[in-house]
C-alpha positions as CSV (number, residue, x, y, z in Angstrom):
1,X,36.7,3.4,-17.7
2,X,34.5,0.6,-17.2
3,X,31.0,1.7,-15.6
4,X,28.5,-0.3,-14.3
5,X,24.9,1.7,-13.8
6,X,23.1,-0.2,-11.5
7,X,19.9,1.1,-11.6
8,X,19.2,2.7,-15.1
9,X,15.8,2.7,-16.4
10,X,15.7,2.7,-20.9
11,X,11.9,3.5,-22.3
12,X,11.6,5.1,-25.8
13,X,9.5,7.9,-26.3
14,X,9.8,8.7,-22.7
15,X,8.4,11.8,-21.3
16,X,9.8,11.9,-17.9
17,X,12.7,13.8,-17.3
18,X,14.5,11.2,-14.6
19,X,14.2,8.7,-18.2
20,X,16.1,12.0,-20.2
21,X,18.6,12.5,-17.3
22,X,19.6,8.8,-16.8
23,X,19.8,8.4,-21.1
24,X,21.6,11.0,-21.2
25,X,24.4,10.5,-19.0
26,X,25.0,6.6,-20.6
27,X,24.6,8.6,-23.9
28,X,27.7,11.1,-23.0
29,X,30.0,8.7,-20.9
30,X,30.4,5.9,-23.9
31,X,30.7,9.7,-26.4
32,X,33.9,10.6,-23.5
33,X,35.2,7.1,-24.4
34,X,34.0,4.9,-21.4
35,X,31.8,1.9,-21.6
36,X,29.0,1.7,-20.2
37,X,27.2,-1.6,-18.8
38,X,23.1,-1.6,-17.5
39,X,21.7,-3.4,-14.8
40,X,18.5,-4.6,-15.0
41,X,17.0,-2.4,-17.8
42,X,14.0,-4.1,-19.1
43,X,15.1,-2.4,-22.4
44,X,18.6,-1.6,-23.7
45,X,20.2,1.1,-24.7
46,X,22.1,1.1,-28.0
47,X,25.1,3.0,-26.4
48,X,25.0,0.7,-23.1
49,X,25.8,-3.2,-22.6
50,X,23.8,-5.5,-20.5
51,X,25.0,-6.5,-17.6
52,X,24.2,-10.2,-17.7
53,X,20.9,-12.3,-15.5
54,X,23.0,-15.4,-14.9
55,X,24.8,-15.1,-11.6
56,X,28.0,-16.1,-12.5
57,X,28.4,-14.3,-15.7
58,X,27.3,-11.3,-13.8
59,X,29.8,-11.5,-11.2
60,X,32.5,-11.4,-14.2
61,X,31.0,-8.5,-15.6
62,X,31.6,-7.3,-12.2
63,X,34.5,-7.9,-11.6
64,X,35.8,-6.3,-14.5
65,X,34.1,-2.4,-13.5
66,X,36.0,0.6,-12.2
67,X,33.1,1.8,-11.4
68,X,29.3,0.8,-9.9
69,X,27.4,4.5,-10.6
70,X,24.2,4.3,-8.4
71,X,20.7,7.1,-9.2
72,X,19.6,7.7,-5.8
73,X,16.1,9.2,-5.6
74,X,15.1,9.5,-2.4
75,X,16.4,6.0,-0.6
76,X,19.3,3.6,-1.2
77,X,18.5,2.3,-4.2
78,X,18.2,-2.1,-4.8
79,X,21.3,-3.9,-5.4
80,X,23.5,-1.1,-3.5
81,X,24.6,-3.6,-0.7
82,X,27.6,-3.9,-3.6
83,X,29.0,-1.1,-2.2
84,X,29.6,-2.4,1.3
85,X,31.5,-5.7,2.4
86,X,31.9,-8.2,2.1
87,X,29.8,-8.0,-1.6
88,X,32.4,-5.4,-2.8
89,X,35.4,-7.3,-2.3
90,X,33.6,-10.1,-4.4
91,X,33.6,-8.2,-7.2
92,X,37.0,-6.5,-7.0
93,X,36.7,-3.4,-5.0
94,X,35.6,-1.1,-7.3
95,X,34.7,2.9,-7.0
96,X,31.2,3.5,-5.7
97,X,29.7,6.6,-7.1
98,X,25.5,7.7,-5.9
99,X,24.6,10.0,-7.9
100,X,22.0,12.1,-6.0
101,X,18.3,13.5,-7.3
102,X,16.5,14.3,-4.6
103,X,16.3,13.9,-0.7
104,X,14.6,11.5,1.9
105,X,12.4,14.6,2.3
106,X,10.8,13.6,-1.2
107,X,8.7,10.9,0.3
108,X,6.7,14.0,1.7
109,X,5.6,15.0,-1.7
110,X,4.8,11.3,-2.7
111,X,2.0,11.9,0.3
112,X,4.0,9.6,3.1
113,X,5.2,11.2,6.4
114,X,7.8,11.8,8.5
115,X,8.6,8.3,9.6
116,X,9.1,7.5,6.0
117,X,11.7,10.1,5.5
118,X,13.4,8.8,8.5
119,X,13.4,5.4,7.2
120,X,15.0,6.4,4.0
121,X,17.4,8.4,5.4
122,X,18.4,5.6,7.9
123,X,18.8,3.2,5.1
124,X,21.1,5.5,2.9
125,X,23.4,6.3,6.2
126,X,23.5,2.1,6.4
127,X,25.4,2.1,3.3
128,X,26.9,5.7,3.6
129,X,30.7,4.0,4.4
130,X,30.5,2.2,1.1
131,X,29.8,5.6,-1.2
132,X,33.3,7.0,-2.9
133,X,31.8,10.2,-4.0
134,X,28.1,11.9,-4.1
135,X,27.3,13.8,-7.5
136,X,24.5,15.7,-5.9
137,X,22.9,17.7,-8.6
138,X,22.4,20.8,-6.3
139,X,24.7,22.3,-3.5
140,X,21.8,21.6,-0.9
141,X,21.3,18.3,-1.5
142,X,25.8,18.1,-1.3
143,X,25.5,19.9,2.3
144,X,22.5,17.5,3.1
145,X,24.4,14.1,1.8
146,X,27.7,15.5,3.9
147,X,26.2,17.1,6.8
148,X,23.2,14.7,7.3
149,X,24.0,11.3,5.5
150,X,27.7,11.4,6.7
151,X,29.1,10.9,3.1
152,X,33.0,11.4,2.6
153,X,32.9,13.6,-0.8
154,X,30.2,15.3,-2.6
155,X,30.3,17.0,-5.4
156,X,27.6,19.9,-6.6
157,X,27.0,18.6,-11.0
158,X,23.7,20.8,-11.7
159,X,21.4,19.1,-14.6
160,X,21.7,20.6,-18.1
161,X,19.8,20.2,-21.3
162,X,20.8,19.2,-24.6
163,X,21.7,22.5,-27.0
164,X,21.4,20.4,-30.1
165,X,17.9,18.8,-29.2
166,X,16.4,22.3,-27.7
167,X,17.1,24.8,-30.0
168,X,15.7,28.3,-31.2
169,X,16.1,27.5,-34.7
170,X,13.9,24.0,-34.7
171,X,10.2,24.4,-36.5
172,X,7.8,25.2,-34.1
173,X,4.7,22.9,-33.7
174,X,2.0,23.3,-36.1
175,X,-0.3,22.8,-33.2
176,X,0.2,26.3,-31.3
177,X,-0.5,29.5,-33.0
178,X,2.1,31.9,-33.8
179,X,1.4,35.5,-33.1
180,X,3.4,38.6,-32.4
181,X,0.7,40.2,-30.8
182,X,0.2,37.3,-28.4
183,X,2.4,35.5,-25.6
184,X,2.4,31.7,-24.8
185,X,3.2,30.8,-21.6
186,X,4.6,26.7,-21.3
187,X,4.8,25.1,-17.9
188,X,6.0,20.9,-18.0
189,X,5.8,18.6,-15.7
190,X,3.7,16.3,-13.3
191,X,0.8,17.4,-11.7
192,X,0.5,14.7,-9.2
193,X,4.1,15.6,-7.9
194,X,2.8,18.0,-4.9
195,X,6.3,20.4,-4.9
196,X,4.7,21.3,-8.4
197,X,2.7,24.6,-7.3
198,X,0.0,24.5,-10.2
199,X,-2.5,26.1,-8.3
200,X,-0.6,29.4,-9.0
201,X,-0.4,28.5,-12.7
202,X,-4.5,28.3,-12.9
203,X,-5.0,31.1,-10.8
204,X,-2.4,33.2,-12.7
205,X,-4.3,32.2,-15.6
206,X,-7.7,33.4,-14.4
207,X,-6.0,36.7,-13.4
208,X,-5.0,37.3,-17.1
209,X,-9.1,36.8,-18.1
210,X,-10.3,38.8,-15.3
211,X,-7.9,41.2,-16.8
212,X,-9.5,41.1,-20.4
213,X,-6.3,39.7,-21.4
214,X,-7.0,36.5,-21.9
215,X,-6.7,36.6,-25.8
216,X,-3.6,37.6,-26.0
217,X,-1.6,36.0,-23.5
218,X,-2.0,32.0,-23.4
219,X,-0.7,29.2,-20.8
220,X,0.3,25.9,-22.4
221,X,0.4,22.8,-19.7
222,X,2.2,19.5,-21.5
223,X,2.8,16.9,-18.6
224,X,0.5,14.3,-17.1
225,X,-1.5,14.0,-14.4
226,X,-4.3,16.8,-15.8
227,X,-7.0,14.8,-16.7
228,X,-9.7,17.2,-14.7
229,X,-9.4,20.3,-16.6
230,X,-12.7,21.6,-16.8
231,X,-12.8,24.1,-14.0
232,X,-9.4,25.6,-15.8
233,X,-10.2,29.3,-17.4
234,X,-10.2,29.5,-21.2
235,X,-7.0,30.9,-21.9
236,X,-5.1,27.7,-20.2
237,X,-4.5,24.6,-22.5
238,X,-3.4,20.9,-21.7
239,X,-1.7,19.7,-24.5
240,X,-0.8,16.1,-22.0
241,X,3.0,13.9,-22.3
242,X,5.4,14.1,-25.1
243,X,8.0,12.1,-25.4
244,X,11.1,14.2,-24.5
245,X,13.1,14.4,-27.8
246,X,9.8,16.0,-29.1
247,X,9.8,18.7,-26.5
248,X,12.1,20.9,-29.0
249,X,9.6,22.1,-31.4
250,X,6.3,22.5,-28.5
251,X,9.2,24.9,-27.0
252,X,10.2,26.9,-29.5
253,X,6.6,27.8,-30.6
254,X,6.6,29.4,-26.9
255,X,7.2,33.1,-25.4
256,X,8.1,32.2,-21.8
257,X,8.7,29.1,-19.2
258,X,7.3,29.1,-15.8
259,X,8.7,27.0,-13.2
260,X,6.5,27.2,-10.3
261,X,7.5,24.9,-6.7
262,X,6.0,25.3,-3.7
263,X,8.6,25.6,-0.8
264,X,10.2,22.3,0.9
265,X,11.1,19.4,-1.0
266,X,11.8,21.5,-4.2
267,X,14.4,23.6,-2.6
268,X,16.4,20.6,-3.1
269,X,15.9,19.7,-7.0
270,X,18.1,20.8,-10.2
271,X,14.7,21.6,-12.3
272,X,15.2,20.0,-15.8
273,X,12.7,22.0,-17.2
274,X,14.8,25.6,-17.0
275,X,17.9,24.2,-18.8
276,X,15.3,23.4,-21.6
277,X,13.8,26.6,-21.8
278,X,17.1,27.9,-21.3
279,X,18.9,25.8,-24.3
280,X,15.3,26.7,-26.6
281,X,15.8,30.4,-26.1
282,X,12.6,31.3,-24.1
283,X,12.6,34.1,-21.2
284,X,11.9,32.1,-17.8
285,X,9.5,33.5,-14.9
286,X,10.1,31.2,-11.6
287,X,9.0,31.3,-8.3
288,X,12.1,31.4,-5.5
289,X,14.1,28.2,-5.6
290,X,18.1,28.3,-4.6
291,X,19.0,26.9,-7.8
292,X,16.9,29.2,-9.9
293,X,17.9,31.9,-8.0
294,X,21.5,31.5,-8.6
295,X,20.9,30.9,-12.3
296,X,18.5,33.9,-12.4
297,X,21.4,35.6,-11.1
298,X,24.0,34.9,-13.6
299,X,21.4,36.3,-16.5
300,X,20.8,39.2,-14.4
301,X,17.2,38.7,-14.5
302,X,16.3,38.2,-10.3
303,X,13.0,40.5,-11.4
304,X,11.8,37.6,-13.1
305,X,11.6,36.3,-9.6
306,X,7.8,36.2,-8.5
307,X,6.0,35.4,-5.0
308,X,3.7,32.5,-5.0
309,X,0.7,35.2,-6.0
310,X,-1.4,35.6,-9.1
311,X,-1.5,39.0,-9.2
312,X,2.4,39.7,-8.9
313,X,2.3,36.5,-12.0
314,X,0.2,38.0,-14.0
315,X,1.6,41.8,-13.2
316,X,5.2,39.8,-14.6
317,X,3.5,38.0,-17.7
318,X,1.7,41.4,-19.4
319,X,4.8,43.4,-18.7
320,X,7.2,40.8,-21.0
321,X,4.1,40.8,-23.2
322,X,4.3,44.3,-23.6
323,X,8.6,44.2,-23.9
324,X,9.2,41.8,-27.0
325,X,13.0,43.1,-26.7
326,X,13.4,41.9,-23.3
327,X,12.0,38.3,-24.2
328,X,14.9,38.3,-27.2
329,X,17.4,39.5,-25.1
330,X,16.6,37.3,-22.7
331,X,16.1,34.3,-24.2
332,X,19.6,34.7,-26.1
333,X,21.5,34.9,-22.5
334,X,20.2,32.0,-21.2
335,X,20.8,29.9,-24.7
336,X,24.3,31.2,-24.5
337,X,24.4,29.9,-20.4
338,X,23.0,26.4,-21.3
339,X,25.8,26.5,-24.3
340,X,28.4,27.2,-22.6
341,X,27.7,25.6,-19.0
342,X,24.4,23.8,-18.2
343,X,24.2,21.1,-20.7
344,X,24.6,17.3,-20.3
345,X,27.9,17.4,-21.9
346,X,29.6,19.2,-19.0
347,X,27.6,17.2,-16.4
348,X,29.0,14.2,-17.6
349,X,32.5,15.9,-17.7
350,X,32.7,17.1,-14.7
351,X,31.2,13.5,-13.0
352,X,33.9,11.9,-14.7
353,X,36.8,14.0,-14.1
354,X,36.0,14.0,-10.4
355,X,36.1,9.7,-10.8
356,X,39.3,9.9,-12.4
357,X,41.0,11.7,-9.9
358,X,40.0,9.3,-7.1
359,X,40.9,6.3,-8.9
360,X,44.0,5.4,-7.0
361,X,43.6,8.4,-4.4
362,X,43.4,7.2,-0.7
363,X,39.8,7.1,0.6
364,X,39.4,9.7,3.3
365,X,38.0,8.5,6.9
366,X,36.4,11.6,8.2
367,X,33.0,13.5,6.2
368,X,34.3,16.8,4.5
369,X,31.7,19.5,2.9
370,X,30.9,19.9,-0.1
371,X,32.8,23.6,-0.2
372,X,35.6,21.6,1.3
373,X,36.1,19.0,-1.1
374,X,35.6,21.5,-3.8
375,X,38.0,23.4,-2.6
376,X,40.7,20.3,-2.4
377,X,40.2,19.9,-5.9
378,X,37.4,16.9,-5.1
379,X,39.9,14.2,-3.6
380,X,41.9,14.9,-0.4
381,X,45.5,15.2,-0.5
382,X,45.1,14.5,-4.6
């Protein structure tokens, strides 16, 4: 097939994992044998075409797609009134896939309010008639696209990692300390995205010090957006960004990954960071979160479950220190779950067998769920 991606964003040495996510589904497509064209990316990538600037040599481009593949964040993203007429007809009635991160309700974490939300929701139900197919990477954000945006089709395509690029076996970092006798703890991500719940992270960390173990069981922050670390206890280090395809050998010199949301706009998310510690062989500790918990579930590891409290952290974190077993056998199930399921590889898959099977299949007029369509085999009556 011939894909356009109308919003994809190339940086090298990215940290971010939106930049891993939208490299790695160009990455896999043109691997499946499509080809891949980029709109708009100030830099290219060396798997993808550019979609020409000059008007008229972009509308041949165009013309020529199968499909236009849309990131949605949290509002209908530039460019997408090529899903609607008359634009779409221009340029030859192609398939309209958004692929769906996150939900209006973001906007809450970015600090705007509820009139925001509102507005972005508004503007993606605007364009809802155009959209072929949602790939919604979690089941609420497929019942939210269905049930509140009025989409036709979504489809639940969960993130993954990369089981070549996280892997037990790759050198750990020189710059952490190896120790049988202690634990390190990794959390990544952004600290100026509010669903992040770093508060518990600190205050888990202080708990382990108050605890006189503070020596042997160490919390290793890489992300951005910690510049103000002095009021942190000892035993909690910020090691700031890497670039992504670096994150391999920070994660194998780790014990255990925490992922730690607050409730709301998190509930939502496919968290990147578990399929890594997943593919890199750690044990994972998590706060609730549906996704989590269904994964948690499949390991049979729902004790690894905590409330948003120190003390039941901290209770969690000595108890795997004291149970070096547990962290192998743990950390082997879920490399053998990100192996064998959650890895970019089947994302892409399963995106692209769902687009194959409504090329040609009539367009349905009436919203269906997401258990519905799922159900049906993804396209009605196909």
């Amino acid at each position: 097939m011939n894909i356009c991606f109308a919003n994809a964003v190339y940086m090298p040495n990215a940290s971010g994992g939106g930049y891993a996510h939208m490299r790695q589904f160009v990455n896999n497509a043109v691997e499946l044998g499509h080809r891949v064209w980029v709109w708009h990316a100030k830099q290219q990538l060396p798997t993808s075409e550019p979609v020409p600037k000059s008007k008229l040599a972009r509308l041949r481009t165009l013309r020529q797609m199968d499909v236009i593949y849309y990131r949605v964040e949290w509002k209908a993203p530039w460019c997408v009134q090529w899903a609607v007429q008359p634009y779409r007809a221009i340029v030859g009635n192609p398939l309209i896939v958004w692929e769906f991160n996150s939900v209006p309700e973001y906007a809450l974490v970015l600090g705007q309010d509820q009139a925001e939300v509102e507005r972005c929701a508004a503007g993606l139900r605007k364009f809802a008639r155009g959209c072929d197919l949602a790939i919604c990477v979690s089941q609420n954000i497929s019942d939210y696209a269905t049930q509140k945006l009025g989409l036709k089709r979504a489809l639940t395509v969960p993130n993954g990692s990369d089981p070549q690029l996280f892997r037990p076996d790759i050198p750990p970092t020189p710059q952490i300390a190896r120790d049988p006798g202690k634990l390190n703890v990794v959390w990544i991500g952004s600290a100026w995205i509010k669903w992040h719940n770093f508060e518990l992270l600190r205050e888990s960390a202080a708990e382990i010090c108050r605890r006189g173990q503070g020596e042997r069981i160490i919390f290793h922050v890489i992300g951005n957006g910690f510049e103000r670390t002095a009021d942190t206890p000892p035993n909690l280090h910020y090691h700031g960004p890497k670039p992504y395809e670096e994150l391999g050998s920070w994660l194998t010199a780790m014990d255990v990954g925490l992922c730690c949301y607050n409730p709301g706009a998190a509930d939502y998310c496919s968290p990147l960071k578990v399929f890594d510690y997943m593919a890199s062989g750690l044990t994972i500790v998590s706060t609730a979160q549906p996704q989590v918990n269904e994964i948690f579930g499949k390991l049979n590891q729902r004790d690894l479950i905590v409330d948003g409290n120190a003390g039941a952290m901290a209770d969690m974190l000595m108890r795997l220190a004291n149970d070096r077993a547990r962290l192998r056998q743990q950390g082997a199930a879920g490399r053998k779950l990100a192996v064998e399921q959650y890895n970019w590889r089947r994302a892409a898959k399963d995106t692209f067998d769902a687009i194959e099977q409504l090329r040609g299949a009539p367009r349905p007029t009436a919203p269906a769920s997401s258990s519905q369509i799922a159900a049906r085999g993804i396209a009605e009556g196909s």
